[in-house]
C-alpha positions as CSV (number, residue, x, y, z in Angstrom):
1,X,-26.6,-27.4,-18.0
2,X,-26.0,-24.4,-20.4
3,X,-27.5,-22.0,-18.0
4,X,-25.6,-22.9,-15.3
5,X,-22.1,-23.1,-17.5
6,X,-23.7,-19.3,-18.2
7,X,-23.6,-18.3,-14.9
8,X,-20.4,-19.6,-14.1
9,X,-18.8,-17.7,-17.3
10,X,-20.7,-14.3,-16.2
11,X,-19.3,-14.7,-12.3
12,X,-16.1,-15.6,-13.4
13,X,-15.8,-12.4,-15.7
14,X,-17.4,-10.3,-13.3
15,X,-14.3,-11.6,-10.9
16,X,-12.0,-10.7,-12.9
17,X,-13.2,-7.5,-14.5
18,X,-13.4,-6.1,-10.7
19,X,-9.3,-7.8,-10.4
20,X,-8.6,-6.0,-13.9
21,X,-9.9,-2.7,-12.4
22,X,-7.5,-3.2,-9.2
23,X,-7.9,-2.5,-5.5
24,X,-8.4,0.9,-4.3
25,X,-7.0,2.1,-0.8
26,X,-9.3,4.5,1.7
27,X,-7.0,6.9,2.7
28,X,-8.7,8.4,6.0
29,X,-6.9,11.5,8.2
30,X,-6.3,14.1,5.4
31,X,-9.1,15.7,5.0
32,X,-12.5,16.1,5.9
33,X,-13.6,12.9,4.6
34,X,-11.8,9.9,3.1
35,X,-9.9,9.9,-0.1
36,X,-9.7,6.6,-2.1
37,X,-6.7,6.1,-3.6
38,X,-7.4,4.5,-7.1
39,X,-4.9,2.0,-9.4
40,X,-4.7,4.7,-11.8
41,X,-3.6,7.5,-9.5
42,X,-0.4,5.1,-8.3
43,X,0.2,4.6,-11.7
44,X,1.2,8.1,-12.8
45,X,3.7,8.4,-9.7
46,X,7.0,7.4,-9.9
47,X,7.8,3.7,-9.7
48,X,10.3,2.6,-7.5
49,X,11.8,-0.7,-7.2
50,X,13.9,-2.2,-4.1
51,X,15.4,-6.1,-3.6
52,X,14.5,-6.0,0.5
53,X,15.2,-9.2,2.8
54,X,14.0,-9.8,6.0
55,X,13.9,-12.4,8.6
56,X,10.5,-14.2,9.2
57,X,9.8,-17.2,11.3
58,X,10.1,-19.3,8.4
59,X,13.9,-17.7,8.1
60,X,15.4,-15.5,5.2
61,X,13.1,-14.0,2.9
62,X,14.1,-12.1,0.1
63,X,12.4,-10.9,-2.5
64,X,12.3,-7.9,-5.8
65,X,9.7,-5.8,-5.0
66,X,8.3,-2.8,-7.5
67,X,5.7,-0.1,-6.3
68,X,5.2,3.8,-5.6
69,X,7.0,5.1,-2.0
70,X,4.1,6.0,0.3
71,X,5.7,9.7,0.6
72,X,4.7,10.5,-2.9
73,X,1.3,8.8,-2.7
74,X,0.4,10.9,0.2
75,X,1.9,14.2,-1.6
76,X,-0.9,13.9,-4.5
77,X,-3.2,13.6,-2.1
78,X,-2.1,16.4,0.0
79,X,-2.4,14.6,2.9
80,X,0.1,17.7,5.0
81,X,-2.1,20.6,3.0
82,X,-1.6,23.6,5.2
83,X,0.2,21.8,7.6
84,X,3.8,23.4,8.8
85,X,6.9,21.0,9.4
86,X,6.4,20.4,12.7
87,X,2.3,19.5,12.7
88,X,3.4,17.0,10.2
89,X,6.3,15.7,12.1
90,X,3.2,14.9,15.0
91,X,1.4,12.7,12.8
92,X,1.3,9.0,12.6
93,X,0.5,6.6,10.0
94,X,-1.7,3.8,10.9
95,X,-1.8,0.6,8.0
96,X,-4.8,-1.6,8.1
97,X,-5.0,-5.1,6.4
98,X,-8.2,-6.6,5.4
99,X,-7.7,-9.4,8.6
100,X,-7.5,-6.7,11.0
101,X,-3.4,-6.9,11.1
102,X,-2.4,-2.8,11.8
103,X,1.0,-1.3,12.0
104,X,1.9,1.9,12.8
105,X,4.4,4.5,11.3
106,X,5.6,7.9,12.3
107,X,5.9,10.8,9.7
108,X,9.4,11.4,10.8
109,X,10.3,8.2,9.6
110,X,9.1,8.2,6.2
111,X,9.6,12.2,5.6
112,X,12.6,12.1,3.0
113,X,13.8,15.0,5.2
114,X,14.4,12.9,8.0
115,X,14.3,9.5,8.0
116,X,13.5,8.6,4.4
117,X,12.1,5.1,5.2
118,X,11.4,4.2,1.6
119,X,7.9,2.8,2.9
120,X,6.5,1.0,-0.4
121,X,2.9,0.5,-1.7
122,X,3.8,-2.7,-3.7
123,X,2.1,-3.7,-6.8
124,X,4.4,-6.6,-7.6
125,X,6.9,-9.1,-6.2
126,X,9.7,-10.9,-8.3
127,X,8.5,-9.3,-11.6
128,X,4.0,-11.0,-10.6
129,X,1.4,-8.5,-10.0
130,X,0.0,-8.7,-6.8
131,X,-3.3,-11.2,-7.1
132,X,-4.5,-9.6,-3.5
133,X,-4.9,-6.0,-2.4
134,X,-1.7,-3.8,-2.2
135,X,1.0,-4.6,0.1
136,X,2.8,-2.3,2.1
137,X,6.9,-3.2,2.8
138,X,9.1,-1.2,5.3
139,X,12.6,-1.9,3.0
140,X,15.4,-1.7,5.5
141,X,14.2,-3.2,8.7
142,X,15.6,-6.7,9.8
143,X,12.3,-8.3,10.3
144,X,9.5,-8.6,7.8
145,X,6.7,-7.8,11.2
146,X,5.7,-4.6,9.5
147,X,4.9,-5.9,5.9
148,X,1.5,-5.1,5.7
149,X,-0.5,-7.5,3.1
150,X,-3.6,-7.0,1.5
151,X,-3.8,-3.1,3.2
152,X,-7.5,-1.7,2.7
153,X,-6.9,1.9,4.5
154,X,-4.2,4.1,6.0
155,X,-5.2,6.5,8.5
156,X,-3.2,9.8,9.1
157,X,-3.4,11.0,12.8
């Protein structure tokens, strides 16, 4: 009985050291090889925080959402290094969730030049830290179809 109340505790804080630690995000298409983006390097970038409602098949959804824009995570990275305006302006941005779900962006939409999507890497929703992976929200369009939870990679191309 003690051993297995021993094994329990010891899974249990192994579960929830790995939660303290928070996910990390491949980022693929920047480089040579991946980068993975790590808790600690979205936490030194700005935070940003947005109120966004959308329409899902359940109806109205709104909610407070707080994170870092995408933009600035892919700027630390140097995701564009070298890369003149209009090479970036050819690149897409493909999302990946954990379940297979993918959505695609284009550069031009999130480029605060152009269309300044303020595409978020969400940490938290109404003020609760996110108990699954990040989750990536598109504040501004009508429909919540590219909300993107539990996202694992981004891929440029």
């Amino acid at each position: 009985m003690l051993r297995s109340l021993l094994i329990l505790f010891v899974t249990l804080a192994g579960t929830v050291a790995s939660r303290a630690a928070g996910p990390e995000l491949e980022l693929a298409g920047a480089g040579p090889s991946a980068i993975i983006v790590s808790p600690q390097v979205v936490a030194n970038l700005p935070g940003v925080e947005r109120d966004v409602t959308v329409a899902t098949s359940k109806g109205s959804s709104t909610a407070h959402y707080k994170g870092v824009l995408l933009w600035n995570v892919l700027q630390v990275d140097k995701a564009f290094g070298g890369l003149d305006l209009k090479t970036q302006l050819g690149k897409t941005i493909l999302v990946s969730a954990r379940d297979g779900y993918r959505i695609a962006f284009s550069i031009g939409e999130i480029h605060p030049d152009f269309g300044n999507l303020p595409l978020m890497l969400v940490s938290a929703i109404d003020g609760k830290p996110l108990e699954q992976d990040w989750r990536l929200i598109a504040p501004g369009d009508k429909r919540g179809a590219r909300a993107v939870r539990d996202v694992v990679k981004i891929e440029l191309r």
